[in-house]
N, CA, C and O atoms as CSV, one atom per row, in Angstrom:
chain,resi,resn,atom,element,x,y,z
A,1,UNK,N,N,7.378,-55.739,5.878
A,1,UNK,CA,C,6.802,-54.859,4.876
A,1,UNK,C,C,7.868,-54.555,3.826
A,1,UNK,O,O,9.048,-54.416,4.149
A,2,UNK,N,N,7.409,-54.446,2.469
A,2,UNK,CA,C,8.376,-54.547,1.415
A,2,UNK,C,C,7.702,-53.107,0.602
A,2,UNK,O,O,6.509,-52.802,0.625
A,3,UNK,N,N,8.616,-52.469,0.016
A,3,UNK,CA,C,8.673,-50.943,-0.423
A,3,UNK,C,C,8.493,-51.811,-2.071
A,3,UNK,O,O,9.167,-52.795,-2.376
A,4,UNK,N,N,7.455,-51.179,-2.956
A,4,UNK,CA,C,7.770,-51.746,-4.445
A,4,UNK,C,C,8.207,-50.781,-5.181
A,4,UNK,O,O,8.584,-49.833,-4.492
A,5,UNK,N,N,8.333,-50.599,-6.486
A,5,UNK,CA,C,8.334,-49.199,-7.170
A,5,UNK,C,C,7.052,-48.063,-7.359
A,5,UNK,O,O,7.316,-46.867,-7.484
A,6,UNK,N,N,6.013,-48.433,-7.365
A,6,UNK,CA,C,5.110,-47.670,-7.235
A,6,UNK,C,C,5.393,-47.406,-5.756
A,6,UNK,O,O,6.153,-46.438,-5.772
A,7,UNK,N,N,5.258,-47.629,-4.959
A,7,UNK,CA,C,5.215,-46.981,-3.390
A,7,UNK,C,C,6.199,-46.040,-3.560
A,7,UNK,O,O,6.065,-44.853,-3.261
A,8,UNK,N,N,7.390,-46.638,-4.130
A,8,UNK,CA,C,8.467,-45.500,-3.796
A,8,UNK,C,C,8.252,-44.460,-4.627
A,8,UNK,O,O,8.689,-43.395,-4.190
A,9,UNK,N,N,7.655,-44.407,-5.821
A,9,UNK,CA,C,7.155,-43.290,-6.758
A,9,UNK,C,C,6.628,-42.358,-5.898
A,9,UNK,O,O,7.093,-41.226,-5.764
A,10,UNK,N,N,5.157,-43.027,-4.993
A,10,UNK,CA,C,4.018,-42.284,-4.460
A,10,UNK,C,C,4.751,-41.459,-3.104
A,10,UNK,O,O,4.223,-40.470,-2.596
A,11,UNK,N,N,6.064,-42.053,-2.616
A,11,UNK,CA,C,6.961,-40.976,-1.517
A,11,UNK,C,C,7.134,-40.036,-2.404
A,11,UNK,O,O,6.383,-39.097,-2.138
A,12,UNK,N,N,7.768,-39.840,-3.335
A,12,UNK,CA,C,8.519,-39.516,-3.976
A,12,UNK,C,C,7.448,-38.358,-4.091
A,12,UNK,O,O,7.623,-37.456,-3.272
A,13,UNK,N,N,6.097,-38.169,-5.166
A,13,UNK,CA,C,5.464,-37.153,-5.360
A,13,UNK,C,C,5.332,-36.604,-4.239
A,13,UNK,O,O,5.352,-35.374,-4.268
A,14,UNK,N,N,5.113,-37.427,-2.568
A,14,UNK,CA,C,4.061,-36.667,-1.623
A,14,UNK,C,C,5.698,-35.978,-1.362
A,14,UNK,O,O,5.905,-34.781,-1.164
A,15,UNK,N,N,6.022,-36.307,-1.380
A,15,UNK,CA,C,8.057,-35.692,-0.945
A,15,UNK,C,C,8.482,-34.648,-1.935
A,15,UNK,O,O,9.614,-34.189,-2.090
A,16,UNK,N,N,7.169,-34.296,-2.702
A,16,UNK,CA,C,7.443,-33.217,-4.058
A,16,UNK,C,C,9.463,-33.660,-4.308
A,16,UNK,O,O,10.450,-33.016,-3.953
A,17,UNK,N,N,9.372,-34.747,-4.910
A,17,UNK,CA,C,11.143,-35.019,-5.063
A,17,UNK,C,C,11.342,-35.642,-6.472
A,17,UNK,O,O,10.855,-36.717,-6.819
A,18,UNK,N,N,11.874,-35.089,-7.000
A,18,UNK,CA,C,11.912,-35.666,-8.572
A,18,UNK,C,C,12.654,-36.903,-8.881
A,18,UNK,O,O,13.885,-36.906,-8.895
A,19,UNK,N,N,11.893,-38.040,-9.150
A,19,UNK,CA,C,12.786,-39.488,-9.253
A,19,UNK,C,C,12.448,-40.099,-10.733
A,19,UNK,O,O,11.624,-40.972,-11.006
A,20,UNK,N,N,12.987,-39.663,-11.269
A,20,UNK,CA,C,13.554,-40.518,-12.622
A,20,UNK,C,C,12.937,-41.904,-12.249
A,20,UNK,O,O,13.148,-42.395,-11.140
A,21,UNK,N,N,12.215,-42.490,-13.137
A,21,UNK,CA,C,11.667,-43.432,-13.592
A,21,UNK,C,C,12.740,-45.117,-13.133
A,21,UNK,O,O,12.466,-46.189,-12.594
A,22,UNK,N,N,14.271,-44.347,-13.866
A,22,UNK,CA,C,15.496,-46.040,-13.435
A,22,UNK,C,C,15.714,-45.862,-12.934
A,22,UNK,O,O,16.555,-46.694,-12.593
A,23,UNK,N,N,15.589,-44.563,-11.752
A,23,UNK,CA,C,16.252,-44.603,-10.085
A,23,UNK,C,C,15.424,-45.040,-8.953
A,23,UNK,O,O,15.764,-44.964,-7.772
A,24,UNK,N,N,13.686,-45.765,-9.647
A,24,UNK,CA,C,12.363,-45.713,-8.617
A,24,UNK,C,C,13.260,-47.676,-7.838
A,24,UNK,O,O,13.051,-48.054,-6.685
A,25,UNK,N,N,14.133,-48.475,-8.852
A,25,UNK,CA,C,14.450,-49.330,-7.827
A,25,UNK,C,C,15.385,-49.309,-7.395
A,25,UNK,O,O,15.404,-50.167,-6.513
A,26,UNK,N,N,16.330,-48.790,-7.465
A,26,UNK,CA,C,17.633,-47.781,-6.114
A,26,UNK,C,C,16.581,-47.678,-4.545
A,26,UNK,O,O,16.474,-48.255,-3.463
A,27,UNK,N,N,15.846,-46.325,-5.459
A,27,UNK,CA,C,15.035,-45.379,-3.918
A,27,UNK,C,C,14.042,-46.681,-3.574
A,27,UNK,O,O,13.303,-46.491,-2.608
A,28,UNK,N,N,13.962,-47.602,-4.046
A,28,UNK,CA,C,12.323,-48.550,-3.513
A,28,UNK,C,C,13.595,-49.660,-2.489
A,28,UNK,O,O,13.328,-50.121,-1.379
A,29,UNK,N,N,14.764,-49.848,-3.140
A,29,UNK,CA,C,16.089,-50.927,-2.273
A,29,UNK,C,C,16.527,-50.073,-0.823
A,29,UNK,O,O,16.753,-50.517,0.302
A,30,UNK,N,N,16.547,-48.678,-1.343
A,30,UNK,CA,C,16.976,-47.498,0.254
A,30,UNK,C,C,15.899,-48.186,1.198
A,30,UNK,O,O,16.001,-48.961,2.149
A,31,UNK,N,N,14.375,-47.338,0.276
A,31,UNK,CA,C,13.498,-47.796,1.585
A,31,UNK,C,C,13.462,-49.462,2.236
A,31,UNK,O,O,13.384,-49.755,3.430
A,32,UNK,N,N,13.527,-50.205,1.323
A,32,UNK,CA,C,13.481,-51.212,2.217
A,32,UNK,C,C,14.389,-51.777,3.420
A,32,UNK,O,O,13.987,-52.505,4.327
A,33,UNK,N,N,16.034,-51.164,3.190
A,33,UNK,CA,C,17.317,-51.103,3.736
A,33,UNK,C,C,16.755,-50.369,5.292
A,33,UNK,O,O,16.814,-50.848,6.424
A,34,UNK,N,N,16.298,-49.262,4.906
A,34,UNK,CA,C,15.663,-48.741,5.990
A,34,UNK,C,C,14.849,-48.705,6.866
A,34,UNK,O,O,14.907,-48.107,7.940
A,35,UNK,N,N,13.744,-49.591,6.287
A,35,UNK,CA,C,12.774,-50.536,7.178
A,35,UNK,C,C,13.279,-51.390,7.604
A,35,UNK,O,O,12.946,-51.604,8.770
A,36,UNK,N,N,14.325,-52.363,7.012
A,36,UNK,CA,C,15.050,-53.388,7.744
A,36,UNK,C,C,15.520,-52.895,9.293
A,36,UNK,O,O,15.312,-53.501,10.344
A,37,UNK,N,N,16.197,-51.647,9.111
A,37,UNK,CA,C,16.803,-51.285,10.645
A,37,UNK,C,C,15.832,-51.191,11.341
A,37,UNK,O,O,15.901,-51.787,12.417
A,38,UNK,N,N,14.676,-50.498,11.058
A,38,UNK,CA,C,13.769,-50.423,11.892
A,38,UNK,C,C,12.831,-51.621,12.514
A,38,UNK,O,O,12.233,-51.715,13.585
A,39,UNK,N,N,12.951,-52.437,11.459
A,39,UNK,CA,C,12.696,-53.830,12.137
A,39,UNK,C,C,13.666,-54.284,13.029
A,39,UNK,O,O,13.250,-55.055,13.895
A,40,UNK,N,N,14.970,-53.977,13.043
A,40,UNK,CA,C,15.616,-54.536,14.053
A,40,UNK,C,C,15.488,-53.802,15.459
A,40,UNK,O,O,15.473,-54.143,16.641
A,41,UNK,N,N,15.415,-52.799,14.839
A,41,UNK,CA,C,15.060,-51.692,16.367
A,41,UNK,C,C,13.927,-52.370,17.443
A,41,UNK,O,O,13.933,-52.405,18.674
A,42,UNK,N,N,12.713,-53.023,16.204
A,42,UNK,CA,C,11.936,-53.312,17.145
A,42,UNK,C,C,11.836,-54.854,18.129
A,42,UNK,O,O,11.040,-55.179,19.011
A,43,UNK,N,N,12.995,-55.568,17.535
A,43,UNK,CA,C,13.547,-56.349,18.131
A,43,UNK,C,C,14.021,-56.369,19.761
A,43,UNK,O,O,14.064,-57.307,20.556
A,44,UNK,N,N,14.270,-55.301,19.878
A,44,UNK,CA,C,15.296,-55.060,21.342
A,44,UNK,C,C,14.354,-55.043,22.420
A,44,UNK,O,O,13.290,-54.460,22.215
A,45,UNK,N,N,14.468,-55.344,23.048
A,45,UNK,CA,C,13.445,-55.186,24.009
A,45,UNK,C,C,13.681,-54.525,25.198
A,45,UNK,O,O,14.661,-54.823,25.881
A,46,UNK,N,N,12.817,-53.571,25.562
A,46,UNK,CA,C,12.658,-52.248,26.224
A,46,UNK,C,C,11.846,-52.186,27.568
A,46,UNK,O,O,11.573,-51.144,28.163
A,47,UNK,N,N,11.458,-53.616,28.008
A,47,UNK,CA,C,10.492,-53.452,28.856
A,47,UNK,C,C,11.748,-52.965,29.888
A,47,UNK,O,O,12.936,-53.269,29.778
A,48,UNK,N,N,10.914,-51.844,31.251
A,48,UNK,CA,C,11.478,-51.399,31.868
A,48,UNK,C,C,12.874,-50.441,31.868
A,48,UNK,O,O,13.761,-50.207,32.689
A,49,UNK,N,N,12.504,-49.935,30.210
A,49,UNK,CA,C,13.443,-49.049,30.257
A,49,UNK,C,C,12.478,-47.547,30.340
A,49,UNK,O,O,11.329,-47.412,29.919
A,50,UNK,N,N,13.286,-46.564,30.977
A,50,UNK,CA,C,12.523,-45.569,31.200
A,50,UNK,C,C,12.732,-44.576,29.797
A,50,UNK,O,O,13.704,-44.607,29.041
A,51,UNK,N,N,11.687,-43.812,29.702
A,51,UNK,CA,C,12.272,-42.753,28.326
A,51,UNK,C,C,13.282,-41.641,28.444
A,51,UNK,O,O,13.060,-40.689,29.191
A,52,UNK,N,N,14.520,-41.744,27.642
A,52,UNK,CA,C,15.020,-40.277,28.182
A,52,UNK,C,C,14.775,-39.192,27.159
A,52,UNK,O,O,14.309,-39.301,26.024
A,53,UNK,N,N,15.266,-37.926,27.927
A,53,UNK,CA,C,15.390,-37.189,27.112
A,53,UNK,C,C,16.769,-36.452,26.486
A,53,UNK,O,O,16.920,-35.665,25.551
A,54,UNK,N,N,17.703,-37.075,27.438
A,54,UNK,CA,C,19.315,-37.222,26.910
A,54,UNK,C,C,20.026,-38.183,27.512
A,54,UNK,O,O,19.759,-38.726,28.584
A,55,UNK,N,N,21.003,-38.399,26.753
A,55,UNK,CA,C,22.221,-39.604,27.029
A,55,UNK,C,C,22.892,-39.522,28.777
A,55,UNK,O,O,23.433,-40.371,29.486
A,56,UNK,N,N,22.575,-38.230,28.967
A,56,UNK,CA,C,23.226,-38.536,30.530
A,56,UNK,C,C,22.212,-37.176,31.029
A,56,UNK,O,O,21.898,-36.164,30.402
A,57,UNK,N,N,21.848,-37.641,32.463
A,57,UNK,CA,C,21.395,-37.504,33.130
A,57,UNK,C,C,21.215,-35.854,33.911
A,57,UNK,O,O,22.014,-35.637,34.823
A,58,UNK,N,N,20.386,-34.930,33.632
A,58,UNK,CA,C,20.673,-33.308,33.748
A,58,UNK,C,C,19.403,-32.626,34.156
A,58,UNK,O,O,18.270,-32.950,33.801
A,59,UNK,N,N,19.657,-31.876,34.757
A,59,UNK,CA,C,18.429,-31.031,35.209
A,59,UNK,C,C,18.697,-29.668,34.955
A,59,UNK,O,O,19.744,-29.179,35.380
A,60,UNK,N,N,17.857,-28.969,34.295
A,60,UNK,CA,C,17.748,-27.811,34.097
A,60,UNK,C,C,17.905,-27.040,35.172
A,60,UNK,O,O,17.621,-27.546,36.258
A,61,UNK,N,N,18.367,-25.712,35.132
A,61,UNK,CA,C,18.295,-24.534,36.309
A,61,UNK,C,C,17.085,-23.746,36.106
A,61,UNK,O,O,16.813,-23.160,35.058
A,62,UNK,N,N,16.319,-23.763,37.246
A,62,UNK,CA,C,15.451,-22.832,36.801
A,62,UNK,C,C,15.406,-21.582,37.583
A,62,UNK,O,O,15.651,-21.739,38.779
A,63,UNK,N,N,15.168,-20.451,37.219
A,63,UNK,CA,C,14.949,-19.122,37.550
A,63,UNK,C,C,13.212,-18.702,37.703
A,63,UNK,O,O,12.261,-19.414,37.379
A,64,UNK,N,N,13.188,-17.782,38.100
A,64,UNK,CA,C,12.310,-16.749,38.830
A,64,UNK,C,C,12.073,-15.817,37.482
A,64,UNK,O,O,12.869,-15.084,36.896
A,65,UNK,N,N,10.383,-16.179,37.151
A,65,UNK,CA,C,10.042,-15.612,35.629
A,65,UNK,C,C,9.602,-14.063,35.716
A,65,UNK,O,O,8.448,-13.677,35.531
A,66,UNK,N,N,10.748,-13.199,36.039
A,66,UNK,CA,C,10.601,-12.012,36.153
A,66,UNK,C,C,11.257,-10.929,35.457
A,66,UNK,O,O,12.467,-11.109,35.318
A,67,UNK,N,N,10.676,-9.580,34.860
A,67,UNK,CA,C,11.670,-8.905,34.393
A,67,UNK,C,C,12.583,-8.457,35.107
A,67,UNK,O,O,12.387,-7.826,36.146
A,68,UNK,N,N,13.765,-8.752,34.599
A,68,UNK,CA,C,15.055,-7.347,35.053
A,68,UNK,C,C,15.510,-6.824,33.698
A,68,UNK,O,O,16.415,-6.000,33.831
A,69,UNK,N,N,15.252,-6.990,32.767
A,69,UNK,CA,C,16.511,-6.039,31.756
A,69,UNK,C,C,15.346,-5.559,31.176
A,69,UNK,O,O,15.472,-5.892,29.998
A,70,UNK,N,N,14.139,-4.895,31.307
A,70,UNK,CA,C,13.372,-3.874,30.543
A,70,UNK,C,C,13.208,-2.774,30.475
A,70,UNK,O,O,13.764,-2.074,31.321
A,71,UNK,N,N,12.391,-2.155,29.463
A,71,UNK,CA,C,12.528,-0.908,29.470
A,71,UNK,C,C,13.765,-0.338,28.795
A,71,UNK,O,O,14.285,0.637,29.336
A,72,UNK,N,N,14.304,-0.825,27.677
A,72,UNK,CA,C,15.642,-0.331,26.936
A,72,UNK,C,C,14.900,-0.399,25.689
A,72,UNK,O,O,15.277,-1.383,25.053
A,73,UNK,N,N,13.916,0.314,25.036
A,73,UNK,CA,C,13.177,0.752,23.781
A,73,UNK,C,C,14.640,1.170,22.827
A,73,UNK,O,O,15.300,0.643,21.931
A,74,UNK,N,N,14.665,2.249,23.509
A,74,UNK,CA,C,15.531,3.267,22.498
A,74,UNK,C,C,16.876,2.841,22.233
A,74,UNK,O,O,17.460,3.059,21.172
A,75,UNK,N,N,17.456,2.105,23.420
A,75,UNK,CA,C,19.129,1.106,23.583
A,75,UNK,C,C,18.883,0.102,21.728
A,75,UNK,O,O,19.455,0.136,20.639
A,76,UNK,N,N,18.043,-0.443,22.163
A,76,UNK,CA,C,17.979,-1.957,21.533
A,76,UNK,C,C,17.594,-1.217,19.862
A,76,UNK,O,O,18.090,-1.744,18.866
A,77,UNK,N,N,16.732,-0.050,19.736
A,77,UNK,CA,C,16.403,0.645,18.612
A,77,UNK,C,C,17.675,0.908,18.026
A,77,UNK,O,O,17.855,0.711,16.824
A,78,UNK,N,N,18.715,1.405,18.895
A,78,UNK,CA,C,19.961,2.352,18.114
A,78,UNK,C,C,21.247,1.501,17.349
A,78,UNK,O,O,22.332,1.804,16.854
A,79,UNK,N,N,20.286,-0.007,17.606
A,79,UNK,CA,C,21.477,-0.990,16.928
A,79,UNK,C,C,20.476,-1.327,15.420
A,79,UNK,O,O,20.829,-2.274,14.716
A,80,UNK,N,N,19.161,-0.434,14.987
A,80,UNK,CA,C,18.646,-1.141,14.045
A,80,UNK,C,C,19.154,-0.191,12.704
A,80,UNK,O,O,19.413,0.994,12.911
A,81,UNK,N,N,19.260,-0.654,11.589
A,81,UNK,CA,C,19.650,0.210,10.308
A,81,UNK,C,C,18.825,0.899,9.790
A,81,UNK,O,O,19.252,1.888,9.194
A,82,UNK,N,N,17.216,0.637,9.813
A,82,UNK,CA,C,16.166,2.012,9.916
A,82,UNK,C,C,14.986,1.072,11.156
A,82,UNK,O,O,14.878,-0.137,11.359
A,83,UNK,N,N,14.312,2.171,11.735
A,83,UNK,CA,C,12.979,2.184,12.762
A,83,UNK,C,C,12.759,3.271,13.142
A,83,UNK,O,O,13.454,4.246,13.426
A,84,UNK,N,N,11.366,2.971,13.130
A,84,UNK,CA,C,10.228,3.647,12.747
A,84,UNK,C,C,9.227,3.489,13.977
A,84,UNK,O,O,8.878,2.421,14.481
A,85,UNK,N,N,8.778,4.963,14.414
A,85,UNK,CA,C,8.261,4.822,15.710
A,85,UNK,C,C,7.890,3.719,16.509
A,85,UNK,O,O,6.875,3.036,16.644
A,86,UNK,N,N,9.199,3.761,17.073
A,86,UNK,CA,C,9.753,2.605,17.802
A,86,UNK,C,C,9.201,1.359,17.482
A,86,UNK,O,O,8.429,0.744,18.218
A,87,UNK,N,N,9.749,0.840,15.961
A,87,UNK,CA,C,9.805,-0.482,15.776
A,87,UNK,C,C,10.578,-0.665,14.817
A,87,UNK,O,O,10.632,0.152,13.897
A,88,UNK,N,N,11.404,-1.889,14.850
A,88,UNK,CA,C,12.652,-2.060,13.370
A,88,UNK,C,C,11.570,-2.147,12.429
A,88,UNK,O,O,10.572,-2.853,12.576
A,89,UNK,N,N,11.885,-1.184,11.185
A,89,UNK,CA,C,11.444,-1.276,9.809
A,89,UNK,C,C,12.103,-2.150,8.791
A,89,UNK,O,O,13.208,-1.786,8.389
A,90,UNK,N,N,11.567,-3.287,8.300
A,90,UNK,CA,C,12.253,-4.041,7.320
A,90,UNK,C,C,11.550,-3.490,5.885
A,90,UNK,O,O,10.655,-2.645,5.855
A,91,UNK,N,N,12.051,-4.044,4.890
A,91,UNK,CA,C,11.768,-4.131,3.510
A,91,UNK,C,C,10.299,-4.655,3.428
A,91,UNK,O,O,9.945,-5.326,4.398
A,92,UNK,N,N,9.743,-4.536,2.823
A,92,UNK,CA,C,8.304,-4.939,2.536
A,92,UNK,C,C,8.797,-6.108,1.288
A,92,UNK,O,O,9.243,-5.720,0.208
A,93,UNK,N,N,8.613,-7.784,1.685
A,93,UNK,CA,C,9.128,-8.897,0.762
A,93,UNK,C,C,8.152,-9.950,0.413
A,93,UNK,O,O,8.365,-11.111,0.063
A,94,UNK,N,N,6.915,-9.241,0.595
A,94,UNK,CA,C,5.778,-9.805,0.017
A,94,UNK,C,C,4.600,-8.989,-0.310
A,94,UNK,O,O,4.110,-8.411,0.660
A,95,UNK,N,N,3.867,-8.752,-1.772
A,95,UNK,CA,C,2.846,-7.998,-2.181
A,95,UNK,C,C,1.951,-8.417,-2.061
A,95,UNK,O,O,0.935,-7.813,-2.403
């Protein structure tokens, strides 16, 4: 698959990204540079590889989904810069 200048235009709007008209065959040479790797990616062949989800091998710890640290309303309140029956008050940053 080959990237032309219109394609790379039409990223470009859906990418709301402003591309100058003599830079559409630069960005149309990236994309194709970049499909190239990905064509090679799909080269490799994977049968019998399993999926990970990191480079080496780990298991999470898991705990017991229970409270212990609740009930500190007023603790956790006395670190806020204003609140307001019992809840942090911010700025109002949308009308």
């Amino acid at each position: 698959m080959s990237i032309d200048e219109s394609t790379a235009a039409r990223v470009a709007k859906l990418a709301r990204i402003k591309v100058e008209p003599e830079a559409l065959p630069a960005l149309a040479g990236e994309f194709n540079t970049i499909l190239g790797f990905i064509e090679q990616l799909n080269e490799v062949d994977i049968d019998g590889v399993e999926p990970m989800t990191s480079v080496t091998p780990q298991v999470l710890k898991r705990r017991a989904d229970v409270v212990t640290d609740g009930d500190q309303q007023a603790k956790v309140l006395s670190n806020a810069p204003d609140a307001r029956e019992g809840f942090f008050a911010v700025p109002k940053v949308v009308e």
